[in-house]
Residue, then its C-alpha position, 0 to 999 in steps of 0.5 A: x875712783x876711775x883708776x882703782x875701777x881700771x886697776x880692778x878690772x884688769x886686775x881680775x882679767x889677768x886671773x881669769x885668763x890665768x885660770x883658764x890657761x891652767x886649767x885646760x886639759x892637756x889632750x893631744x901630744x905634748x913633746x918633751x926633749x931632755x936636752x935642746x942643744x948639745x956642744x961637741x966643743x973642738x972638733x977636728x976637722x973631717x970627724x964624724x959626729x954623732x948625738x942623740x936627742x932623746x924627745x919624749x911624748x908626756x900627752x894623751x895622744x901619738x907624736x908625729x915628728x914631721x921634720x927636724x932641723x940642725 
């Protein structure tokens, strides 16, 4: 009986901080990157190399990038 009881409750936890998540509203920015990594595959040594990252905001407010590493 004490484990159905434990089996119950936290069963129950785990939906609510479920529906809690997922019910936030999405305020603020919210970055989206259509690709994460790019391979230039063989490259011969001494060429210039140039790509671009294409990152979108899908939130309610401006994007601010403050740095970004390569």
């Amino acid at each position: 009986m004490k484990k159905l009881f434990l089996i119950l409750v936290g069963t129950l936890s785990m939906v609510l901080c479920c529906g809690m998540a997922f019910g936030q509203n999405n305020k603020g920015p919210g970055m989206m990157v259509e690709e994460r990594e790019f391979d230039f595959k063989e490259v011969k040594e001494g060429t210039v190399l140039e790509h671009t990252f294409k990152i979108f905001n899908k939130g309610s407010e401006p994007l601010k990038i403050f740095s970004v590493k390569g």
